[in-house]
C-alpha positions in Angstrom: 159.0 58.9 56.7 161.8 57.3 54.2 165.2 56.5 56.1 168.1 56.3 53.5 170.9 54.8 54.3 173.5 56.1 52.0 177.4 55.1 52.1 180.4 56.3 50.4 179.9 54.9 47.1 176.2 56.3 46.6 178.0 59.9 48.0 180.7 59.3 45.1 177.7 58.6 43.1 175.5 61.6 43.8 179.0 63.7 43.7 179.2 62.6 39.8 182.0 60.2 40.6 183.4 57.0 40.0 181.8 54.5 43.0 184.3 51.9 42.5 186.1 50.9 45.4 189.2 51.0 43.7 188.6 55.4 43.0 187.2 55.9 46.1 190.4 54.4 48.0 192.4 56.1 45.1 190.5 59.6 45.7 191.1 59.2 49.4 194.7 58.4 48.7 195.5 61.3 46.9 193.6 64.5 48.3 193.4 66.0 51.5 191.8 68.7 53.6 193.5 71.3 55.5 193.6 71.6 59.2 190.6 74.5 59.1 188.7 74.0 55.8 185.8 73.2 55.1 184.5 69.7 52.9 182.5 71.4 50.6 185.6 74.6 50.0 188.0 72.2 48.9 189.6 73.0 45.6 189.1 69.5 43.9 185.3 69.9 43.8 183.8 71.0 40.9 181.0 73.9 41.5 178.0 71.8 41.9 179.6 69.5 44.4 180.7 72.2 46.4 177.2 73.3 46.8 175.6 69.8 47.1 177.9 69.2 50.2 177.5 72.4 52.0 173.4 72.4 51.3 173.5 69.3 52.5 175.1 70.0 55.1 173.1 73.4 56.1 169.7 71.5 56.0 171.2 68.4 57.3 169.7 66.3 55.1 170.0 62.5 55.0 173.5 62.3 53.2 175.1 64.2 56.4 176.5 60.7 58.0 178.3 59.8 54.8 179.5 63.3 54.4 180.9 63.8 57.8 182.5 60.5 56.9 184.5 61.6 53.9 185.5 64.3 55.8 187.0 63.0 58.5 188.5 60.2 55.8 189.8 63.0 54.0 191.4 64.6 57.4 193.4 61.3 58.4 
């Protein structure tokens, strides 16, 4: 069995986005998530990263750690 160990710049990666540090502290800096919602209904995600993050999610695939990271980044 393969054990990935993914971080926040391979997620930014896999998402289509810039890795750099300097977006990714940039992207943290400027969006936010609502009390209640969800990661993958936020309205800054484009279509396919909405369903990448809640498939991810619902089959709790390897990229789950990272994800739940962002999202409690993005709740802070």
């Amino acid at each position: 069995m393969e054990t990935f160990n993914h971080n926040l710049a391979s997620l930014f990666s896999q998402l289509g986005l810039n890795n750099s540090k300097e977006f990714i502290e940039t992207f943290l800096a400027e969006h936010r998530l609502a009390q209640h919602e969800q990661l993958s209904d936020a309205s800054f995600w484009q279509p396919a990263q909405k369903r990448f993050l809640k498939e991810s999610q619902e089959q709790d695939a390897d990229w789950c750690e990272v994800i739940d990271q962002l999202d409690a980044l993005l709740r802070k």
